[in-house]
Wavefront OBJ file of the C-alpha trace (Angstrom):
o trace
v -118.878 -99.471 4.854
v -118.883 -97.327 7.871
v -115.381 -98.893 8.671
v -113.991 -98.254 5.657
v -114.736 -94.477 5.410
v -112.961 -93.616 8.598
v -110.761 -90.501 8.197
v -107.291 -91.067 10.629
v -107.258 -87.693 12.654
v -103.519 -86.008 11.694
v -100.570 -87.265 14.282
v -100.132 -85.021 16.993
v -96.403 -84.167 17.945
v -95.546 -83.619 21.870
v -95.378 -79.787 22.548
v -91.979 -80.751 24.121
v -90.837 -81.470 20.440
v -92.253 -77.901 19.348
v -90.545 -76.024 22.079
v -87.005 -78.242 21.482
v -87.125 -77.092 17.709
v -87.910 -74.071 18.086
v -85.216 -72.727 20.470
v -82.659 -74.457 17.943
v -83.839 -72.521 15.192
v -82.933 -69.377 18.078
v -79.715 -70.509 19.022
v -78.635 -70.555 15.239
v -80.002 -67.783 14.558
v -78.284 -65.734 17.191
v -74.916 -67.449 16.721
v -74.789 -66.647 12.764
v -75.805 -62.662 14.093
v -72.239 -62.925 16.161
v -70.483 -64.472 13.157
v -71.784 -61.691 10.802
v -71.183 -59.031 13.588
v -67.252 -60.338 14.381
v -66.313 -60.139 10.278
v -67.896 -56.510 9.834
v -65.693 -55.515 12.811
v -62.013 -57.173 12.135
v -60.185 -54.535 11.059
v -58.904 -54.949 7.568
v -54.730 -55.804 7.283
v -52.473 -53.805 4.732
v -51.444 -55.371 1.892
v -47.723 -56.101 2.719
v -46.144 -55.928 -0.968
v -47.960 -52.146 -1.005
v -46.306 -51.819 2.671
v -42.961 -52.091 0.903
v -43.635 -50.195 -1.908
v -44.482 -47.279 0.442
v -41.201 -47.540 2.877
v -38.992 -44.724 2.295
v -35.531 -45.350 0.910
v -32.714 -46.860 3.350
v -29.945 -44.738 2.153
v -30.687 -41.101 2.316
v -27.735 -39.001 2.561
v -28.963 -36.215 5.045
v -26.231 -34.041 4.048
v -27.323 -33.965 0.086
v -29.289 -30.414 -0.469
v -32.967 -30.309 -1.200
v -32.309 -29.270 -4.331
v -30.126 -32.186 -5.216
v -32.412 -34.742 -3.771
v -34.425 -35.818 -6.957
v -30.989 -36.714 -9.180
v -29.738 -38.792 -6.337
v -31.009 -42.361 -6.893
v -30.566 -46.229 -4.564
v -30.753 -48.242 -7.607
v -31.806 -51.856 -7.180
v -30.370 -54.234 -9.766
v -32.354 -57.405 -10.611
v -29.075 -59.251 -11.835
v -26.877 -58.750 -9.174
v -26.823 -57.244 -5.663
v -24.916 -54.038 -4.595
v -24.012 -55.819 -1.649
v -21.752 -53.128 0.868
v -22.539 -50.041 -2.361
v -25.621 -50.859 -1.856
v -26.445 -46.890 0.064
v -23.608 -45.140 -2.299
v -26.094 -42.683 -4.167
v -25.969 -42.963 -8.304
v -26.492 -39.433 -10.631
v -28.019 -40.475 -13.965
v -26.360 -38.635 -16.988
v -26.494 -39.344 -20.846
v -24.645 -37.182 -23.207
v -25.606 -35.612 -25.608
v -24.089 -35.477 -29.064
v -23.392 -35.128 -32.628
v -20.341 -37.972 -34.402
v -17.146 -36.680 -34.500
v -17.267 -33.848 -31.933
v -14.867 -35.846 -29.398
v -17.689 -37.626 -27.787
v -15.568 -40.961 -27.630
v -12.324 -39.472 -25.661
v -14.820 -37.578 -23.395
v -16.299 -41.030 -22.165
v -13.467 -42.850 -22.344
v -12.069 -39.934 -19.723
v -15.191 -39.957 -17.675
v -14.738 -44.151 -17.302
v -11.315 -43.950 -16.198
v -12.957 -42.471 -12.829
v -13.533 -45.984 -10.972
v -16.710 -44.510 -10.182
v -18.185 -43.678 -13.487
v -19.873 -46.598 -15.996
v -20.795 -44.640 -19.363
v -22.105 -47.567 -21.820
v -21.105 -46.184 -24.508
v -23.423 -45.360 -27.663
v -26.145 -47.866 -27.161
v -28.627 -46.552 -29.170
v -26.485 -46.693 -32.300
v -28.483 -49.999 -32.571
v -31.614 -49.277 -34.572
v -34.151 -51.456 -32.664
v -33.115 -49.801 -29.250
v -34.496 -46.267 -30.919
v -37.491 -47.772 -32.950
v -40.009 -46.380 -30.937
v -40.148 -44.778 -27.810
v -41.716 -47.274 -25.671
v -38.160 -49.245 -27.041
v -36.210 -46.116 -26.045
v -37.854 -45.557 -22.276
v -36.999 -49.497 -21.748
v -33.507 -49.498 -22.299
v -33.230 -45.924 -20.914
v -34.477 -47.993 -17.215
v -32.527 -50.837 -18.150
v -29.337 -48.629 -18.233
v -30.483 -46.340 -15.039
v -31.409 -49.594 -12.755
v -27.634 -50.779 -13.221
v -28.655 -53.702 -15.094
v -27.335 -53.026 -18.680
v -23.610 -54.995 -18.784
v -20.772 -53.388 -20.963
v -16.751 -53.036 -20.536
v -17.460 -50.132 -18.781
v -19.696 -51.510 -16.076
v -18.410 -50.772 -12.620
v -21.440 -52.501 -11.005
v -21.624 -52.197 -7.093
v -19.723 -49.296 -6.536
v -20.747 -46.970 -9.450
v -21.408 -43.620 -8.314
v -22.492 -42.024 -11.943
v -24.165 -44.150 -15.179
v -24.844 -43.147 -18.502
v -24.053 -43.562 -22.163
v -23.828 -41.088 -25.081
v -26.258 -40.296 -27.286
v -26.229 -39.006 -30.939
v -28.830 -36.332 -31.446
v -29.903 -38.110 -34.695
v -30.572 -41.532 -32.706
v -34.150 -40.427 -31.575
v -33.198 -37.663 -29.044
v -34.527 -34.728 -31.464
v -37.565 -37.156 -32.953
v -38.654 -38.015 -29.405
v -37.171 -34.680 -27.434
v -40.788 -33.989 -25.439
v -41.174 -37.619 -24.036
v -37.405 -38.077 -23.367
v -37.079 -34.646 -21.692
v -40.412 -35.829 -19.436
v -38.263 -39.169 -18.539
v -35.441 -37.066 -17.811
v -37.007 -34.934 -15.670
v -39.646 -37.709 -13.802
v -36.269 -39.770 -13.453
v -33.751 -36.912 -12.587
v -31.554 -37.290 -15.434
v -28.994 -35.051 -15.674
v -27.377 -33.819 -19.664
v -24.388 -33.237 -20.582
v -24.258 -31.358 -23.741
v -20.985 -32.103 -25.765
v -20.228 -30.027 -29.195
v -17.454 -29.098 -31.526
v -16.882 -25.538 -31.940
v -15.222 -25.715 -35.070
v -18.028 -27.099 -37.507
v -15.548 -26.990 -40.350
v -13.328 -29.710 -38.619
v -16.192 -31.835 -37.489
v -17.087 -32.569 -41.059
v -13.587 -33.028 -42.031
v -13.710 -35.836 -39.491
v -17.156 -37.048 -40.727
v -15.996 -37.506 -44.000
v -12.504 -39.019 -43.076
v -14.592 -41.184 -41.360
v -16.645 -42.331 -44.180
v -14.082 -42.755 -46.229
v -12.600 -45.321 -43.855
v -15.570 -47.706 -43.657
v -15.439 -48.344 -46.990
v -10.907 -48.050 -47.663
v -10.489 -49.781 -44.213
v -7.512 -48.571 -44.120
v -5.713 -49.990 -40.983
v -5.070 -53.708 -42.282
v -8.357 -54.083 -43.671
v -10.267 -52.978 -40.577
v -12.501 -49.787 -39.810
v -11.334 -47.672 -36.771
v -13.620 -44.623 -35.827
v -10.965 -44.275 -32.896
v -7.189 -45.311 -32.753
v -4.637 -45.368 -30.155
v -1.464 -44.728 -31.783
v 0.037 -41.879 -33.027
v 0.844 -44.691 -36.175
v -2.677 -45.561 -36.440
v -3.831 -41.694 -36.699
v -1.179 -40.853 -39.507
v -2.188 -43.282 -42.049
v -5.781 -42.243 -41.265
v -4.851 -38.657 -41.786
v -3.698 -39.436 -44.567
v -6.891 -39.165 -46.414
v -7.866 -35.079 -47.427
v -11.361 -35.495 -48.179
v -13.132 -33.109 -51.009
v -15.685 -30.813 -49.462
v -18.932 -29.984 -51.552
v -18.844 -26.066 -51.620
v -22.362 -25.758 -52.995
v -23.822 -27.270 -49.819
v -21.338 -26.294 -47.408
v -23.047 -23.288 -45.876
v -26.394 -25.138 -45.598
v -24.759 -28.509 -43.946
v -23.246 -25.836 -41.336
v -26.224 -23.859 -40.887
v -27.961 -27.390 -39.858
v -25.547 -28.588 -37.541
v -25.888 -25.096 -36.055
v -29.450 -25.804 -35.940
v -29.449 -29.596 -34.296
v -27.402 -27.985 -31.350
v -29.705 -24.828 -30.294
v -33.111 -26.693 -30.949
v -31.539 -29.661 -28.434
v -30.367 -27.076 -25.769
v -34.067 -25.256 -26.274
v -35.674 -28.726 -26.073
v -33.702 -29.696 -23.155
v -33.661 -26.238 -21.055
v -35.982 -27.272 -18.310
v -33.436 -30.497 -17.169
v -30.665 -30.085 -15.026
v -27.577 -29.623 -18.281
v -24.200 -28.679 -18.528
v -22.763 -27.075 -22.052
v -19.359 -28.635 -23.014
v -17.395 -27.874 -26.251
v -15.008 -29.971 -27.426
v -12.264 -27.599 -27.626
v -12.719 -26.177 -24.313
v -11.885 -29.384 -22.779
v -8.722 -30.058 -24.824
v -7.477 -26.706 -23.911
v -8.446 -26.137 -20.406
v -8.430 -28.948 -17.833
v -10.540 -27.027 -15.635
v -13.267 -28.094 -17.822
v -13.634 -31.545 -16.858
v -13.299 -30.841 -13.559
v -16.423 -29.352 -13.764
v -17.955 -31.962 -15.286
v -17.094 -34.347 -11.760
v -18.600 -31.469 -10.061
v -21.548 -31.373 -12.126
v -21.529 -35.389 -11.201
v -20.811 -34.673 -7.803
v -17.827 -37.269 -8.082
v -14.680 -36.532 -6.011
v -11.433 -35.927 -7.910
v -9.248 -38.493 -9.606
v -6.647 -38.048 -12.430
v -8.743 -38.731 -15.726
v -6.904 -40.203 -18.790
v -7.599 -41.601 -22.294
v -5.786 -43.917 -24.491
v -7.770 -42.024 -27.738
v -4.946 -40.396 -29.904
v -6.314 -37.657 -32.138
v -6.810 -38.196 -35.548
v -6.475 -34.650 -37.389
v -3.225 -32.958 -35.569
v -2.203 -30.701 -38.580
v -4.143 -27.504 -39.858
v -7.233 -27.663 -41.806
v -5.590 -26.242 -44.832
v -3.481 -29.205 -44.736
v -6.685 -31.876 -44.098
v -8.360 -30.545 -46.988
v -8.326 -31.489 -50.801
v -10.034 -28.395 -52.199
v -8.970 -25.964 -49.407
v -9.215 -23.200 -51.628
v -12.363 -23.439 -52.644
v -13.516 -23.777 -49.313
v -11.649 -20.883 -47.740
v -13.451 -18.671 -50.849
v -16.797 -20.431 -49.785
v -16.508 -19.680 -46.306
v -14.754 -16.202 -46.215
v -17.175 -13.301 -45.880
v -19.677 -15.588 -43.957
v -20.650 -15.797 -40.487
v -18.345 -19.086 -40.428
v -15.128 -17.672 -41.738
v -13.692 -17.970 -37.857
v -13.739 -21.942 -38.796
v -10.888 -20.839 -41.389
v -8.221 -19.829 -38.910
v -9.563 -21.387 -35.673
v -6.986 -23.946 -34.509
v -5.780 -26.056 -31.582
v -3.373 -28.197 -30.553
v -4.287 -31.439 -28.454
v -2.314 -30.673 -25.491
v -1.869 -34.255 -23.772
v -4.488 -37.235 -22.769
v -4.063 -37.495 -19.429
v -6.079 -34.737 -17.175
v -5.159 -34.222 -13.398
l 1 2 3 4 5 6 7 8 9 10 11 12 13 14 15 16 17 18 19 20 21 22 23 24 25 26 27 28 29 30 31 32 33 34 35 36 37 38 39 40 41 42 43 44 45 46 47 48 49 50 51 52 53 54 55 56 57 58 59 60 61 62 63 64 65 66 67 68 69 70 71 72 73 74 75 76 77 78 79 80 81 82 83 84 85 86 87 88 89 90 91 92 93 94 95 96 97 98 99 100 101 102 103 104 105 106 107 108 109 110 111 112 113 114 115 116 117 118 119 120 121 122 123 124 125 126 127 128 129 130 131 132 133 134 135 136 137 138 139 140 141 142 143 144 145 146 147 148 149 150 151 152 153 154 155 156 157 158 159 160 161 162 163 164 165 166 167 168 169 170 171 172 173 174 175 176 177 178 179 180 181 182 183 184 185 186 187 188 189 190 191 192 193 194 195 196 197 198 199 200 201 202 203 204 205 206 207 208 209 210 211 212 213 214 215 216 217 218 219 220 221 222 223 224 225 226 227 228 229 230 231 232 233 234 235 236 237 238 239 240 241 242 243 244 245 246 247 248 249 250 251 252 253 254 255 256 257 258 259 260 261 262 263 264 265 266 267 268 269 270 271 272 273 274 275 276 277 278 279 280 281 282 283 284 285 286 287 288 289 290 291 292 293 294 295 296 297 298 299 300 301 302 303 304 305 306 307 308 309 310 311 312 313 314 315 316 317 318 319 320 321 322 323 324 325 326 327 328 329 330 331 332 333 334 335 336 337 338 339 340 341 342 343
């Protein structure tokens, strides 16, 4: 019984063991300190895609004024490369507007410089202008060189732009587009008809075309024939003298509201006539581009050559409507389209 009750004393351990484990638990404890101490001290390396976003750009003229600086742009195309253009600076411009004031032979001047590509009047498509966030992504699409048209110059273009009808979402969306213009350095060039009178005469004739088609059986807003404009002439629409003066009045209206809208972006003010008449005018209009001279031409032949008396159906009742007013002028103003090719 005696045997049997015997408690075994607990197994001793050498005090060499103790001592062994215990300066193991030391050494690892000392050696994660230096671990913990090297990662709070290794200096932390830039993100390299931010690096690039932050380099300056490679092509800065030093000769361009400080004033000039934010319309000069290095686009970077993401369908083709530049290649040797790749440091010729690029002014943005779009212009700006209403049908039939002569905004067709004005581009198709400005895109017989081999430095020019003006796309033409891209938002006449109604899903480009649906909203604005539509409108600000073909606006960059255009102004990174990556919209294609006929009048793409690609590498080398030193200017790019369309034209844009004030009634395509420029007036709807003036105070976001004027921000992009300014936050992108876009530059406008204002285009407008003088003669209000003649501009609806060529609305109307116009019109009256989509539906007659009258050059074997197909619509032409623009011809290039002197053939082609007579049988189109041909038409003398009827003017509506009971809304005459108010249809004026508006157009009067859509041109000083866009030129208030757009005052605080760099803008040039172009009439129509002006540049028929005086060839100085387009010259200004490289300058305003900073492009260097070349001899401009069109292949556009004007429509309406003979006086408005003689475009008109009811002439007489619009001379009575008119006279008196403040647009009797449009009655007797006249021009003659002096030639198509500008030096």
């Amino acid at each position: 019984m005696q045997d049997s009750l015997l408690i075994k004393p607990p197994k001793k351990y050498p005090l060499v063991l103790w001592m062994a484990a215990l300066a193991l638990v030391m050494i690892s404890g000392v050696y994660i300190c230096i671990l913990y101490l090297k990662q709070k001290w290794v200096p932390t390396m830039p993100n390299p895609i931010m690096l690039r976003l932050k380099e300056p750009k490679p092509c800065p003229d030093p000769g361009i004024p400080q004033s000039e600086v934010p319309y000069v742009h290095y686009p970077e195309p993401t369908t083709y490369s530049r290649n040797e253009c790749a440091c010729t600076p690029v002014w943005f411009f779009a212009i700006l507007s209403m049908q039939r004031s002569g905004s067709g032979w004005f581009e198709t001047l400005l895109n017989s410089h081999v430095n020019v590509s003006s796309n033409g009047e891209i938002f006449s498509v109604k899903e480009r202008r649906s909203n604005i966030s539509s409108i600000l992504q073909t606006l960059d699409e255009v102004y990174n060189l990556d919209w294609y048209s006929s009048a793409s110059k690609n590498e080398c273009t030193a200017a790019v732009g369309f034209k844009w009808m004030l009634n395509q979402g420029v007036i709807h969306h003036h105070d976001e587009i004027v921000k992009y213009f300014n936050q992108r350095g876009v530059s406008a060039i204002f285009l407008f008809r003088r003669n209000l009178l003649r501009r609806m005469v060529s609305v109307l004739a116009n019109m009256h075309d989509r539906g007659a088609k009258q050059l074997n059986g197909t619509h032409k807003a623009h011809v290039h024939s002197r053939d082609e404009a007579d049988v189109l002439a041909r038409y003398k629409p009827t003017i509506n003298v009971n809304s005459l003066v108010p249809e004026l009045k508006q157009m009067d209206k859509w041109g000083a509201d866009a030129l208030d809208y757009f005052k605080s972006t760099r803008h040039i003010l172009l009439y129509y006539e002006d540049l028929v008449n005086n060839r100085k005018k387009v010259k200004d209009v490289l300058k305003f581009l900073r492009l260097p001279k070349r001899k401009l031409s069109s292949r556009h032949v004007k429509i309406h050559r003979r006086p408005l008396s003689d475009q008109v159906e009811n002439w007489d009742a619009v001379y009575d409507t008119l006279k008196g007013t403040e647009y009797e002028s449009f009655l007797h103003a006249d021009y003659q389209m002096q030639q198509e090719t500008i030096s």
